[in-house]
N, C-alpha and C positions, 0 to 999 in steps of 0.2 A: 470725400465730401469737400466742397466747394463754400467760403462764405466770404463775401463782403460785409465789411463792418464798420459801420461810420457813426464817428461821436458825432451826438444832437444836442440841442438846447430842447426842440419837442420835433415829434414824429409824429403820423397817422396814416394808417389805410381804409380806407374805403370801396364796400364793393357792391354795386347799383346805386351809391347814392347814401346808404348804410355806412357808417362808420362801424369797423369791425375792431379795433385796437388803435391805441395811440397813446403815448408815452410825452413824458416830461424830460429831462433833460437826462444822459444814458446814452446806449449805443443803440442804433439798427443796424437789424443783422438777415441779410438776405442770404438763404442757405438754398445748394444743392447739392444734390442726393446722388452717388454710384450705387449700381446692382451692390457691388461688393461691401458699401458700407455697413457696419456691424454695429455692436454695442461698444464695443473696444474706440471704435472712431467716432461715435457719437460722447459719449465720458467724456472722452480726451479733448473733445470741442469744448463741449460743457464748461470743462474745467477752464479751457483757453482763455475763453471768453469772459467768463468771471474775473481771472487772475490778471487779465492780462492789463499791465502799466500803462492808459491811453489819456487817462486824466490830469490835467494841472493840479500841482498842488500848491502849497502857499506863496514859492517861490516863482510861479509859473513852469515848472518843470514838465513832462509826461511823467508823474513817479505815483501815480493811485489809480486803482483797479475797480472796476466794478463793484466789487467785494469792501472794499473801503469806504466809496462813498456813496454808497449803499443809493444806484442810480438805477435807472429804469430800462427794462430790454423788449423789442418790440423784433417778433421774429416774423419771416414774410419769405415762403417758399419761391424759389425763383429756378428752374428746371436753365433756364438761358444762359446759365454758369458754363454751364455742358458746352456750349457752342462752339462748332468748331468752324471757323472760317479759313481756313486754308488756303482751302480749293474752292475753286468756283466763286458767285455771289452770292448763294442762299446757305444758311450757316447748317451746318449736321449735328443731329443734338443725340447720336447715336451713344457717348458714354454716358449719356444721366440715365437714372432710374426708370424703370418703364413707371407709369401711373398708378398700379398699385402697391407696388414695392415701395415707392417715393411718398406715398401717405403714410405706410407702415414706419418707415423712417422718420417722417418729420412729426409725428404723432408722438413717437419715443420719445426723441430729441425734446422734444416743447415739455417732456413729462422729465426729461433729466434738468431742463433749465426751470423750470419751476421751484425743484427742491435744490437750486443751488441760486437763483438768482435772488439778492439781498432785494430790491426794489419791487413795481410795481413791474408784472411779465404780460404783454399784450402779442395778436398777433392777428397774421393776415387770413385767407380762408382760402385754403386747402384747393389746389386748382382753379381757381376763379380771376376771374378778368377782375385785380385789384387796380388803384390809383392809391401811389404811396406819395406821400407829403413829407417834407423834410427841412429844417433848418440845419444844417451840416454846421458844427463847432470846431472852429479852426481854420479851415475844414483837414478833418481827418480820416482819411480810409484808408485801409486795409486789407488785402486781399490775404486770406489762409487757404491750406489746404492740407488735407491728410486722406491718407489712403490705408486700407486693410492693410493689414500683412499676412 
């Protein structure tokens, strides 16, 4: 599993013109998905993302998490994680998820951050030609990743 992850002030996606999720100030988080990913690597995301240090705190430090100030998470499948440009000029997206496997996955995922994200949990639509909006805070991103074992 593949996710970029950038602190916002507000985020949104929209898809045909529809507004589908969009978040106040918080993280976006574009996740893709390996055949191999499990529940083991989806948790371990979960929990990442929740815990993980990206926010100012009084001092202007990074030292508060999701979990603390209890911020908003707006998640947005993105299969282009996969991409592999190496070779050639057209990228291979031969390690992500095939299409149904990668909805079974991000369906879970959205159901583990749900019962762990403190804020308000938005998100994009499942294979669809999105338009994500973003005021990036800082700017801040991140790239993770985790693999079965």
């Amino acid at each position: 599993m593949r996710v970029v992850i950038q602190r916002v002030s507000k985020a949104g996606v929209t898809v045909e013109g529809r507004t589908t999720g969009a978040i106040g100030p918080g993280l976006l988080v574009l996740a893709g998905f390996a055949d191999a990913d499990d529940e083991a690597v989806l948790g371990w995301m979960a929990d990442k993302l929740v815990g993980l240090r990206v926010f100012n705190d009084g001092e202007g430090r990074m030292n508060l998490s999701l979990a603390e100030t209890g911020g908003d998470l707006l998640l947005v499948s993105q299969f282009t994680l996969y991409g592999d440009a190496r070779k050639g000029r057209r990228p291979s997206f031969g390690g992500a998820a095939g299409p149904e496997r990668a909805e079974e996955l991000y369906e879970a995922f959205l159901e583990m951050l749900e019962a762990r994200a403190p804020g308000a949990l938005a998100s994009g639509e499942f294979g669809a030609m999105m338009e994500v909006s973003l005021v990036n805070d800082g700017p801040v991103t991140l790239f993770l990743e985790r693999e079965a074992e």
